[in-house]
C-alpha positions in Angstrom: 134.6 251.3 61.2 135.8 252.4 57.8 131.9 252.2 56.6 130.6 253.8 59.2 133.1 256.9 58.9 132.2 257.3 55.0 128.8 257.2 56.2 129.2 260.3 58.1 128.6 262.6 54.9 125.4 261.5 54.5 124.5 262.3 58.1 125.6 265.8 57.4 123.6 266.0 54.0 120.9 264.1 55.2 120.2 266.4 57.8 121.9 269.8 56.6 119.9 269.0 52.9 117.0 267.0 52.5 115.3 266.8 56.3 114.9 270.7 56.0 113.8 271.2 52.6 110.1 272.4 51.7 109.2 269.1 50.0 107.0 265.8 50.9 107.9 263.5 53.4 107.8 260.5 50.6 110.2 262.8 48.5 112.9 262.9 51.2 112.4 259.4 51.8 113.2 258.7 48.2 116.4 261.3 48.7 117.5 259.5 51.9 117.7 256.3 50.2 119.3 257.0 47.0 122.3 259.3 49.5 122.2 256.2 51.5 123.3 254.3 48.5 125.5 256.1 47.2 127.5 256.7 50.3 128.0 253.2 51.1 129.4 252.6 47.7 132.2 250.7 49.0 130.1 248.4 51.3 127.9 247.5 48.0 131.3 247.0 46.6 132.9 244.5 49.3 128.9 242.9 49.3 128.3 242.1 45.7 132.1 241.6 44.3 134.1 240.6 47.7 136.9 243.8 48.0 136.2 247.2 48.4 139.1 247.4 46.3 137.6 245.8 42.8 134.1 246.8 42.5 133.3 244.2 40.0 130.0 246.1 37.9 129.8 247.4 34.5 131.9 250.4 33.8 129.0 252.7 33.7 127.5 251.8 37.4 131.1 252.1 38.8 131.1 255.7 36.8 127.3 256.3 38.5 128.9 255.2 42.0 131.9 257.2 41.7 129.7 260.3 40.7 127.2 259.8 43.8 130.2 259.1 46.6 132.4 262.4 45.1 128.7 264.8 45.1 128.3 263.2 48.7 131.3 264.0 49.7 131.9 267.8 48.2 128.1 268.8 49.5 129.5 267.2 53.0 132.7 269.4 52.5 130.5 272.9 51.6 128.0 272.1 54.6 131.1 272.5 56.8 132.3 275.6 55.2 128.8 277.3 55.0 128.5 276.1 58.6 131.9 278.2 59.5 130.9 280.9 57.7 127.3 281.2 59.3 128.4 280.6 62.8 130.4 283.7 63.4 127.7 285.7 61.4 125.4 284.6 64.1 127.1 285.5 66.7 127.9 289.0 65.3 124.0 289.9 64.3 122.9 288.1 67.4 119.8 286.3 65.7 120.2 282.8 64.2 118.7 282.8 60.3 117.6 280.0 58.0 119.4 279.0 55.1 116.7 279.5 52.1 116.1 276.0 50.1 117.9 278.0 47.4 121.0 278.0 48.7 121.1 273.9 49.4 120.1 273.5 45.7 123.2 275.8 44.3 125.0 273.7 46.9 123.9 270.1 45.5 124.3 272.0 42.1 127.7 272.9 42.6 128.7 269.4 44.0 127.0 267.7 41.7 129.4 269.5 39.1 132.6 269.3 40.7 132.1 265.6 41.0 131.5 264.7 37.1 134.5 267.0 36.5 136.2 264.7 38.8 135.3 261.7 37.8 135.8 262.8 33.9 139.3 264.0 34.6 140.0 260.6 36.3 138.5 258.4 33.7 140.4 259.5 30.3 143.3 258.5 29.0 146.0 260.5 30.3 147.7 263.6 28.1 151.4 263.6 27.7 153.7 265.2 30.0 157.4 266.1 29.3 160.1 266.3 31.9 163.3 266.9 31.9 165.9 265.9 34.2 169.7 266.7 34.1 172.3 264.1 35.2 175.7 264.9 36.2 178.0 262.0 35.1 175.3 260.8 32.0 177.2 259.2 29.5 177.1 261.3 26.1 175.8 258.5 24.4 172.6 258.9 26.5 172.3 262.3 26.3 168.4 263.5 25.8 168.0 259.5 26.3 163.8 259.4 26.9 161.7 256.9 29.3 158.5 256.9 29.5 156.9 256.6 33.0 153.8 254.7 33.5 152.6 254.0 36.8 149.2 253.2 39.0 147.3 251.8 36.1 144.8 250.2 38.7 143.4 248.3 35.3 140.1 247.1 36.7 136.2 247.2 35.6 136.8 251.4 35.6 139.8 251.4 33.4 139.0 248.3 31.1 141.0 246.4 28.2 139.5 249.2 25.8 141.2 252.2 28.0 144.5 250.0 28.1 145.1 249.6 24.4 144.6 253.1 24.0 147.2 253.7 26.6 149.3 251.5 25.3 148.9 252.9 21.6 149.6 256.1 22.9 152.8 254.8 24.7 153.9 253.4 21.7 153.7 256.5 19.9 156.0 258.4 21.6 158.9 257.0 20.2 161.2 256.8 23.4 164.0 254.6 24.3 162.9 252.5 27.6 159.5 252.4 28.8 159.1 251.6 32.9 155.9 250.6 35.1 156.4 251.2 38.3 153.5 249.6 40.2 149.8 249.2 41.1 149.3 247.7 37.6 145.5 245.9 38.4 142.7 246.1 40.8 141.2 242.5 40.8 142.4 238.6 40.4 144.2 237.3 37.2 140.9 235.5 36.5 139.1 238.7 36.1 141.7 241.0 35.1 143.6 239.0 32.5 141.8 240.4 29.6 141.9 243.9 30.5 145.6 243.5 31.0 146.3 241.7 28.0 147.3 245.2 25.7 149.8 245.0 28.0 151.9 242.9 26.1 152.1 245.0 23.1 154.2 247.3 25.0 157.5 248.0 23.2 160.7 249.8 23.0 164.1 249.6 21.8 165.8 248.9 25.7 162.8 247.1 26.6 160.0 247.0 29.5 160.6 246.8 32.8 158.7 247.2 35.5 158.1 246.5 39.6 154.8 246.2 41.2 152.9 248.3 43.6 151.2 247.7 46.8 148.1 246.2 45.1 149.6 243.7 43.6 150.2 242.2 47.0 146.0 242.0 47.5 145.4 240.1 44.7 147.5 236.9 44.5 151.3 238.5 44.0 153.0 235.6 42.9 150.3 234.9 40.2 150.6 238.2 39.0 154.1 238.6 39.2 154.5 235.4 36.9 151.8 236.5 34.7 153.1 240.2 34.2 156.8 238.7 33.5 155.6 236.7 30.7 153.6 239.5 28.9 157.4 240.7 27.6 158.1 242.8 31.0 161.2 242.1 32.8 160.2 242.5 36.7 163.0 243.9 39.0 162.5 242.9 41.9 165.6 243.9 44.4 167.5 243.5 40.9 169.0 245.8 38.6 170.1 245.7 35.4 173.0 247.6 33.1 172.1 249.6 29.8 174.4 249.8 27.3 174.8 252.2 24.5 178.2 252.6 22.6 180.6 253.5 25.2 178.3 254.5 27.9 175.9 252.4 30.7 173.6 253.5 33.4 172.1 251.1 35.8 168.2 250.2 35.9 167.3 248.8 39.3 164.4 248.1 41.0 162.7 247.2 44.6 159.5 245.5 45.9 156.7 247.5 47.7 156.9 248.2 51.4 153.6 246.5 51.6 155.7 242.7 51.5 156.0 243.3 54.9 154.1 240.5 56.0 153.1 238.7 53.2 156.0 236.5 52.7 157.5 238.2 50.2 160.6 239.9 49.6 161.0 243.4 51.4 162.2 246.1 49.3 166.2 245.6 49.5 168.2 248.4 47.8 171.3 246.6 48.8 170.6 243.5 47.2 169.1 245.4 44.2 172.1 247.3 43.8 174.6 244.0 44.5 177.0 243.8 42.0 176.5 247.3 40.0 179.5 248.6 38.5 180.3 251.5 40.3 180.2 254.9 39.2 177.5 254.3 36.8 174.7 256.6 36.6 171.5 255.2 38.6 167.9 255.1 38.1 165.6 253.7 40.4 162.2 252.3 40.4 160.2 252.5 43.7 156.8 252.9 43.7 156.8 254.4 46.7 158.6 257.8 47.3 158.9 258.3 51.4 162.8 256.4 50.8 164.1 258.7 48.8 166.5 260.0 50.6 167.9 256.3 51.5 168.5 256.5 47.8 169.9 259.7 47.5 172.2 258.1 50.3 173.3 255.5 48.6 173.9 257.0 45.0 171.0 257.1 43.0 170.5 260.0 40.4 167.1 259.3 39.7 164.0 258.3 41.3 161.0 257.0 39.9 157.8 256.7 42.1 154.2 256.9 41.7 151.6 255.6 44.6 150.2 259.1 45.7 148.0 259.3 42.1 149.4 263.7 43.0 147.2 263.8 45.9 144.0 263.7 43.6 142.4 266.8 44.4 144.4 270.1 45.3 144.2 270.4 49.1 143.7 267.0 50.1 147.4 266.8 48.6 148.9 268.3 51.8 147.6 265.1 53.7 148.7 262.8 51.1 152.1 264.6 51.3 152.2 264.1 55.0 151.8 260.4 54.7 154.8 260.1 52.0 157.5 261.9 53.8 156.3 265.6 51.9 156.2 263.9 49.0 153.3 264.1 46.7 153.7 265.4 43.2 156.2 266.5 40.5 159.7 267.0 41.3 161.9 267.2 44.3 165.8 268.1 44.6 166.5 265.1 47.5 170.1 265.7 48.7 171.1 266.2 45.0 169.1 263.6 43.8 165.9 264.1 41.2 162.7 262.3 42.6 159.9 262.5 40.5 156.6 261.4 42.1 154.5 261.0 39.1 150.4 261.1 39.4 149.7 258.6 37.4 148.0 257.2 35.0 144.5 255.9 36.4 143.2 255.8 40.3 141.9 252.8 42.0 138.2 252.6 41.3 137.3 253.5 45.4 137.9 256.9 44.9 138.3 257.9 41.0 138.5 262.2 41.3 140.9 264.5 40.0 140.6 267.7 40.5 143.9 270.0 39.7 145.2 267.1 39.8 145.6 265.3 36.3 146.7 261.8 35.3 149.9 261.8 33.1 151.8 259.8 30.4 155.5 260.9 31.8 158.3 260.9 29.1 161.4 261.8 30.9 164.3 263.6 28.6 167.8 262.9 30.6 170.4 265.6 29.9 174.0 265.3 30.5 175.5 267.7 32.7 179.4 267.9 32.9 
């Protein structure tokens, strides 16, 4: 069923497009194939590498792919609107017209270009962003404290070991206290993604790197990763939290697993137990790759959430239905019953669906200020 849905583009640019252009039979043939193709990406992917998940060619066929299933899909997307706009015109004039072979060829054009924008704003190494987030109760000594946010790395054949050490150089460059990851580090097994991830461990700052996973974690052998990931240098908090101490002052780092356990075996995501034993009245910051809890944390204390998972939506307007599915969450910062979530877009996209548009990937430092 899922094949057969993204399949349905091509049906509308098959025969809104190609059947009705003035050209030979054997070049629509050729067209039909090559849309055909490029539709199915995603079948070609679970075919040849076994998950539609980790498409498992070389970078620039995955790029080629990406391309092809984002023009399908945008020509599928202006068919429709061209088709709203020419029905009521219709019915005003009262004669039904022809759309000239010029207008499907700026169509296809202008597809075509919003796609390689797409896929080029998904593929680089994301630009810095700066946030900042005041904290009422911080602790003076951790006034203008910085963390730097990574999140949804989805390191896989699209986002290689090359694009990793240059995040991770960057990440190093910024010069902040604590560094977190929170989730979705890999698309593929350990066996295939262990030297992509490897930059990984050159990771570093002064209070450390921690981290939780994501839901992909759990679709690619969790425990191996988990075990892996913990002994590249990154502490894992899983339903666990720990306290950060600078002079006189502590906040609480805690972390919880991904809803997706649910039926793995794994541990749920347990704020209780992650919170067990906290000192109380210490600042909190929490990792959760998902944001639609938020305001269970705000419920229970927290004064700052991190998430990630929603990559901002991707592409401005399909954001509303991403929002939908994470509780109206989707991108940037919320107020949550006086809590700061931050939903950040992250840093890479799972290789499916690699477009950005409007929305663009981010290294996230994150400047606390006290408030009295």
């Amino acid at each position: 069923m899922f094949h057969l849905v993204l399949g349905l583009p091509f049906l509308l640019v098959l025969f809104g497009i190609v059947m009705p252009l003035a050209v030979p039979l054997w070049v629509k043939g050729i067209l039909a194939v090559l849309l055909l193709v490029g539709s199915q990406y995603h079948l070609v992917s679970r075919l040849s590498s076994g998950s539609v998940l980790s498409p498992e060619f070389p970078r620039p066929i995955v790029i080629l792919f990406t391309w092809a299933f984002g023009a399908i899909a945008f020509l599928a997307v202006l068919l429709v609107a061209l088709g709203a706009v020419k029905v009521p015109m219709t019915l005003v004039r009262g004669e039904h017209g022809t759309v000239p072979d010029g207008v499907r060829y700026a169509l296809a054009s202008v597809a075509s270009l919003l796609a390689a924008v797409g896929v080029h704003a998904a593929v680089r190494v994301p630009p810095l962003k700066d946030v900042t987030v005041e904290i009422h109760g911080l602790p003076s000594a951790f006034d203008d404290y910085r963390i730097l946010q990574l999140t949804d790395l989805h390191i896989s054949r699209l986002f290689p070991a090359s694009w990793t050490r240059t995040l991770v150089e960057r990440s190093n460059a910024l010069g902040v206290d604590l560094i977190v990851v929170t989730g979705d580090f890999i698309d593929g097994t350990l066996a295939k993604r262990r030297a992509d991830v490897e930059p990984l461990r050159g990771l570093h700052a002064p209070d450390g790197v921690y981290a939780i996973q994501g839901n992909h974690e759990y679709y690619f052998g969790y425990r191996e990763w988990m075990g892996h990931l913990a002994g590249m240098g990154m502490t894992m908090l899983l339903n666990d939290h720990v306290v950060l101490k600078r002079r006189e002052g502590r906040f609480i780092l805690a972390g919880v697993t991904d809803r997706s356990a649910a039926g793995t075996g794994n541990p749920e995501p347990d704020l209780t137990a992650a919170l067990a034993g906290a000192p109380e009245g210490v600042p909190i910051v929490l990792l959760d790759h998902q944001p639609r809890k938020a305001k269970e944390a705000a419920a229970r204390g927290v004064s700052l959430q991190l998430s990630g998972h929603t990559h901002g939506g991707m592409i401005r307007g399909l954001d509303r239905l991403v929002a939908r599915m994470n509780d109206g969450f989707v991108s940037g910062r919320y107020d949550v019953d006086g809590m700061t979530l931050y939903v950040n877009n992250g840093s890479a996209l799972w290789p499916g669906f690699a477009l950005r548009l409007g929305r663009p990937p981010e290294l996230t430092r994150i400047t606390r200020r006290r408030v009295a």
